[in-house]
C-alpha positions in Angstrom: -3.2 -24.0 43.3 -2.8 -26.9 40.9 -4.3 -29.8 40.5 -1.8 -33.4 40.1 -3.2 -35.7 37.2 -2.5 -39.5 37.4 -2.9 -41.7 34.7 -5.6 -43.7 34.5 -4.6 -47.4 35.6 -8.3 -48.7 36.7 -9.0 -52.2 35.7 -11.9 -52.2 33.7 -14.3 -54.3 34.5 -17.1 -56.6 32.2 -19.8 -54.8 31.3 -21.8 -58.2 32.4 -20.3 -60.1 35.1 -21.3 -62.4 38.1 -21.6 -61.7 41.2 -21.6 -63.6 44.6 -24.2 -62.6 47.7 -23.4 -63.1 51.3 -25.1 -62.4 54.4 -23.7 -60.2 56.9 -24.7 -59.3 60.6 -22.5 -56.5 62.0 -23.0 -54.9 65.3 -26.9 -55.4 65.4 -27.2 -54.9 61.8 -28.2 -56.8 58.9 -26.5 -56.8 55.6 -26.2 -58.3 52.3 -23.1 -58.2 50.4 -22.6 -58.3 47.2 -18.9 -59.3 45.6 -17.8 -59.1 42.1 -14.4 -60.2 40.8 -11.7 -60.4 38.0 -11.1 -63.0 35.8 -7.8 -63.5 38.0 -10.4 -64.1 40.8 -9.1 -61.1 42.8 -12.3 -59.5 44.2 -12.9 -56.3 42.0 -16.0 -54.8 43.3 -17.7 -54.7 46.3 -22.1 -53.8 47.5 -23.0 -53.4 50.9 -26.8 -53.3 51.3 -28.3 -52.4 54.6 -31.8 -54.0 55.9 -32.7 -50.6 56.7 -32.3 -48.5 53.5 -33.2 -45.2 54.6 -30.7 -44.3 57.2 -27.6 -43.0 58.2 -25.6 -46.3 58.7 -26.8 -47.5 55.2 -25.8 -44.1 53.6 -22.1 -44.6 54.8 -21.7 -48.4 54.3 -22.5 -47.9 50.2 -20.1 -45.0 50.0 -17.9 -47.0 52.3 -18.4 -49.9 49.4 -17.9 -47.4 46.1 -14.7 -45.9 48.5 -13.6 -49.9 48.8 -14.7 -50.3 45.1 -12.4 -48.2 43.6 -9.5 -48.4 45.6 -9.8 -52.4 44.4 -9.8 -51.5 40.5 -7.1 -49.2 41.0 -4.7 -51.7 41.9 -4.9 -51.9 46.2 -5.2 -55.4 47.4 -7.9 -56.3 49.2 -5.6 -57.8 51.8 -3.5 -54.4 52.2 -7.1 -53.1 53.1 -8.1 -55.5 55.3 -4.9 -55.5 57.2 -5.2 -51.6 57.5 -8.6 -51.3 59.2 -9.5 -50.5 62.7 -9.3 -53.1 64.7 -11.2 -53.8 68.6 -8.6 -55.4 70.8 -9.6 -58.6 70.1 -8.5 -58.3 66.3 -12.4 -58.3 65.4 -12.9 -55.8 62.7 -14.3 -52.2 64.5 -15.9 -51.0 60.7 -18.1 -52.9 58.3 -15.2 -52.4 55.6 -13.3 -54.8 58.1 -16.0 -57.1 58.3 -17.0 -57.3 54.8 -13.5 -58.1 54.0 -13.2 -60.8 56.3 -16.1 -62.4 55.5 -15.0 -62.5 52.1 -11.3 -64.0 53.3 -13.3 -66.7 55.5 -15.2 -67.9 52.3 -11.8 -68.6 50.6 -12.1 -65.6 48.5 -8.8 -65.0 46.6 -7.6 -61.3 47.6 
C-alpha cells in the first residue's frame, strides 16, 4: 500500500496573534469560543471551550475545533464549511461546528 504526499500549502500563522472570545450556548451547553484570524481577516483558527471540561461533549468539540482549524489554514473557506454542515429542518445548525461558524458570520466575521 502507499501512502499519497501533498505539498505543504498551510498558511502559517503568527507566532503571536490576537484573538477574539465569544460566548456560545448550544443545545443546553455553554461555550466559549475563541477565533484567530489572518492578516486578510479570513478567520484562521478556531477554540471551542466547554463549561464542563472533563467530558465527552468537550473532548469532541476541541478535536472538532483542531479538525475546523486545519481545514481553515489549508485553504477551505470557512463559508464552504458552514454551508456543508448538518443542518435541522429549520436551517439551524444540528453540530457545534455549525454553530460556531454562524456565530462567527452573525458578528460580521469576514469568512
Amino acid at each position: 500500500m502507499t501512502t499519497a504526499t501533498f505539498p505543504p500549502c498551510r498558511r502559517r500563522l503568527a507566532n503571536r496573534r490576537a484573538a477574539e472570545l465569544f460566548d456560545l450556548s448550544f443545545k443546553g451547553g455553554r461555550y466559549t469560543i475563541g477565533a484567530s484570524r489572518f492578516p486578510d481577516g479570513s478567520i484562521a483558527e478556531i477554540f471551542i471551550h466547554s463549561a464542563k471540561a472533563a467530558c465527552d461533549l468537550a473532548d469532541a468539540a476541541r478535536d472538532a475545533a483542531v479538525a475546523l482549524s486545519i481545514a481553515l489554514q489549508h485553504g477551505t473557506p470557512a463559508a464552504a464549511i458552514r454551508a456543508a454542515v448538518t443542518r435541522e429542518s429549520d436551517g439551524s445548525p444540528a453540530g457545534i461546528v455549525g454553530a460556531v461558524l454562524d456565530l462567527l458570520h452573525v458578528e460580521g466575521s469576514p469568512q
